[in-house]
C-alpha positions as CSV (number, residue, x, y, z in Angstrom):
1,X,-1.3,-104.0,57.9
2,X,1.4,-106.1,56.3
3,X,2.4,-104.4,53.1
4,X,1.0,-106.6,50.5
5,X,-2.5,-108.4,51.3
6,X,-3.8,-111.2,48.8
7,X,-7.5,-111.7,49.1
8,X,-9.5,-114.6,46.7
9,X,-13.2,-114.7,47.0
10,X,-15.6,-117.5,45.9
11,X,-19.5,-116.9,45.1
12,X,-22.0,-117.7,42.7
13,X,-22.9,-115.4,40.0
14,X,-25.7,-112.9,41.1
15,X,-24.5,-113.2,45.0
16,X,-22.1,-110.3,44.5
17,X,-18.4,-111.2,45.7
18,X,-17.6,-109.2,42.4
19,X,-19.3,-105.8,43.9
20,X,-18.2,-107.3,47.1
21,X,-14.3,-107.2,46.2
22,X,-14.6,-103.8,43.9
23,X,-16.3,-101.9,46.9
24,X,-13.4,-103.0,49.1
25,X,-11.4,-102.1,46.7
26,X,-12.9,-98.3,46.3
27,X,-12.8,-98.0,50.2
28,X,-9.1,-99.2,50.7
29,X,-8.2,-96.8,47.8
30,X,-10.3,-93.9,49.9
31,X,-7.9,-94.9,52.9
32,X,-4.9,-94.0,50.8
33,X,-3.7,-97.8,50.0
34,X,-2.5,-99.0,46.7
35,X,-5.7,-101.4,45.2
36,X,-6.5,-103.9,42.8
37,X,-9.7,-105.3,42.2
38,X,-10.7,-107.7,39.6
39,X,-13.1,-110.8,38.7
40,X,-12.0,-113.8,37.1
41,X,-14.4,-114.8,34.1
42,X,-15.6,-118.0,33.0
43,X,-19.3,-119.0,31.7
44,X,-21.6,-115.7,33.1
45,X,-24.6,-117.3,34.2
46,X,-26.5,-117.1,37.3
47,X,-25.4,-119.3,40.1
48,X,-22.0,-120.5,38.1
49,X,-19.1,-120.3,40.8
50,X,-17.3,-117.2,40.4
51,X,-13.9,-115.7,41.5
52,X,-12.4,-112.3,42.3
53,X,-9.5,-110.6,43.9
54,X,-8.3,-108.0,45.7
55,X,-4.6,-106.8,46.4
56,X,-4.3,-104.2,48.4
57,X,-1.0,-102.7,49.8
58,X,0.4,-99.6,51.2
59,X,3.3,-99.5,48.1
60,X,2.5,-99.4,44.5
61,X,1.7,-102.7,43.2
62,X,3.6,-104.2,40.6
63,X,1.9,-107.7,40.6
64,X,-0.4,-108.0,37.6
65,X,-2.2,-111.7,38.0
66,X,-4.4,-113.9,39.1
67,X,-3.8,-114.5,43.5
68,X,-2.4,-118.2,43.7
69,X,-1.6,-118.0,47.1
70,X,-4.0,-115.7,49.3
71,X,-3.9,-114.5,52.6
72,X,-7.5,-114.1,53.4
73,X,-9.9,-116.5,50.9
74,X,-14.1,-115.5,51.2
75,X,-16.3,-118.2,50.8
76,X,-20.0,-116.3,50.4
77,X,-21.3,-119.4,49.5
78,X,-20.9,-122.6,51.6
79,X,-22.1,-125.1,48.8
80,X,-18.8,-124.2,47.3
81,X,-16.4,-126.2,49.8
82,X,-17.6,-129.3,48.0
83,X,-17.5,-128.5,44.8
84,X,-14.1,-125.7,45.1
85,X,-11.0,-126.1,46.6
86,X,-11.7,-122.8,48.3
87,X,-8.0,-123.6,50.3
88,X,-5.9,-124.2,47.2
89,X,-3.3,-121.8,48.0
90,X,-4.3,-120.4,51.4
91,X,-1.3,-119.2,53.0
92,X,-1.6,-120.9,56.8
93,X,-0.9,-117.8,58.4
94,X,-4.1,-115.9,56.7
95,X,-7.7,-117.1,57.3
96,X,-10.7,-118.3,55.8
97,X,-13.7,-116.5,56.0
98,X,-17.0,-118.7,55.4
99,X,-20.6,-118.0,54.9
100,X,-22.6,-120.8,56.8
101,X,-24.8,-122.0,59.7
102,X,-23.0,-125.0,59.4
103,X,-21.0,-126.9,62.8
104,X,-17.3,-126.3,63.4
105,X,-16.7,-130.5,62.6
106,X,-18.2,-130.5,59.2
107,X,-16.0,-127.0,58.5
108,X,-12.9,-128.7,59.5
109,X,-13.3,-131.3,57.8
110,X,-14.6,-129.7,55.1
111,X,-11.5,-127.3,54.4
112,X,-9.1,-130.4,53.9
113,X,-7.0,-130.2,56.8
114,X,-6.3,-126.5,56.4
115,X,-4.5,-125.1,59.2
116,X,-4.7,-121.6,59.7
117,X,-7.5,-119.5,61.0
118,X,-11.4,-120.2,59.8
119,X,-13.8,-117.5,60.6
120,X,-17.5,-117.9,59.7
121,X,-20.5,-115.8,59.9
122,X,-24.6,-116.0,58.8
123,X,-24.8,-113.6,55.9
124,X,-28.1,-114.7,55.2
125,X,-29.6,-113.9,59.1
126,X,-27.7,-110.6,58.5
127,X,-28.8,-109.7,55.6
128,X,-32.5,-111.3,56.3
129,X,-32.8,-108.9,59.4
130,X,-31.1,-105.6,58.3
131,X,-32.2,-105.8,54.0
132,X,-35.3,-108.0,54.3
133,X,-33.7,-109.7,51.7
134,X,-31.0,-112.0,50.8
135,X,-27.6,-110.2,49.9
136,X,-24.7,-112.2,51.2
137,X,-22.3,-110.0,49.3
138,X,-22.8,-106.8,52.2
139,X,-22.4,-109.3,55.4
140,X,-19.1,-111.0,53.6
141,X,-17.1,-107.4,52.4
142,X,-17.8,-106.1,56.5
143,X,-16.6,-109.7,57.4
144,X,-13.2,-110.0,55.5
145,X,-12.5,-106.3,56.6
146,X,-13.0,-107.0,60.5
147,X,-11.1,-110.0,60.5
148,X,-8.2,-109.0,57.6
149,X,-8.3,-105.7,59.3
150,X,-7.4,-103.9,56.1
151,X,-8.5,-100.3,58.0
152,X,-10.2,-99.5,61.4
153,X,-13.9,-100.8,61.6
154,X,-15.0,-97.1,61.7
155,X,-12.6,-96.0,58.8
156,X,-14.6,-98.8,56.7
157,X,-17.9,-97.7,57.9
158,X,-17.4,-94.0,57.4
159,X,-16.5,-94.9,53.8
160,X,-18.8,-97.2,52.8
161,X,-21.7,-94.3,54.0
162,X,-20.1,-92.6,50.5
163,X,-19.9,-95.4,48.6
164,X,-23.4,-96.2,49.3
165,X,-24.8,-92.9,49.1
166,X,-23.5,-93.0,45.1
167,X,-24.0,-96.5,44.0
168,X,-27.5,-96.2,45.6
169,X,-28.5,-92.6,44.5
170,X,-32.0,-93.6,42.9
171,X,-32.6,-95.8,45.6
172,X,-31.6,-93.5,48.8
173,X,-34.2,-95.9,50.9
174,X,-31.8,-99.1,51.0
175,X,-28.7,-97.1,52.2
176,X,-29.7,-97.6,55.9
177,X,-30.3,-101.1,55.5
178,X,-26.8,-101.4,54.4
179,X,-24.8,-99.7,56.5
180,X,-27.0,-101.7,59.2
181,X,-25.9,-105.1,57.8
182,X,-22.2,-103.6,57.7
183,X,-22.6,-103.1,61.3
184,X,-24.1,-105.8,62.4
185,X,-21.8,-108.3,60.1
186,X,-18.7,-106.6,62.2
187,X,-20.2,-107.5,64.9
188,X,-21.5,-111.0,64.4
189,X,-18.2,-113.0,62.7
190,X,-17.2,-116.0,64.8
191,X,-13.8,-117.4,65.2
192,X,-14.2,-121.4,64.5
């Protein structure tokens, strides 16, 4: 890992990029890295477009603002890439990871000419198959750590079993369903 990693995400409100980027966060922390993890606010309502951040580094970090100019940017909703310049920043030699079905052209074309690496993966067929329901936010936080490779797949994995076992304490029935997704989102991100 480089020593200081920049990551933006994009969402809507209620999609969860904000838990998304706090549990990565918690489970860089709980791999002995220096974190930061914080939303930026603007009108809270449901589906608004959102952003959040994570730096994460293996030095104290001295850095205290907004991420300009990203090394990884997460896009867990792909409506945003017309309405978002989701690449405003993007260093070249970091990556975009999107949440879509949609064809390789209309991505390209889509990200304005941005040349470094786009990844993309189906957060909703993930999360469909292993939650039953729709929570992009799990899919998208496996995704950014596979490809940002922030810690070992099986570092994150062992980890997020924790996390999940307290944020989910009343409701010890969806931890499986979770880690599944986590496992199956490693898995399932495509270089475009």
């Amino acid at each position: 890992m480089q020593d200081l990693i920049e990551i933006r995400w994009h969402g809507r409100g209620g999609q969860g990029a904000k838990t998304a980027s706090l549990l990565l966060a918690d489970a860089a922390f709980n791999t002995g890295k220096y974190i930061q993890g914080f939303p930026e606010y603007g009108p809270e309502r449901m589906g608004a477009p959102i952003t959040a951040y994570n730096r994460i580094s293996n030095r104290p970090i001295t850095i205290h603002s907004n991420i300009y100019e990203p090394d990884y940017v997460v896009v867990v909703d792909d409506t945003l890439l017309e309405s978002v310049n989701v690449t405003a920043g993007l260093k070249d030699t970091g990556a975009i990871i999107i949440n879509t079905t949609k064809d390789n052209d209309y991505l390209k074309k889509a990200l304005n000419g941005y040349n470094g690496n786009i990844y993309k993966i189906d957060a909703r067929k993930v999360s469909m198959e292993t939650l039953g329901k729709y929570f992009p936010n799990t899919p998208m936080l496996a995704a950014v750590v596979k490809v940002s490779e922030i810690m070992s797949d099986q570092e994150f994995l062992d980890d997020m079993v924790g996390s999940f076992k307290h944020k989910f304490a009343k409701k010890p029935e969806v931890i499986d369903g979770n880690m599944k997704a986590l496992e199956m989102a490693l898995k399932s991100v495509e270089k475009v």
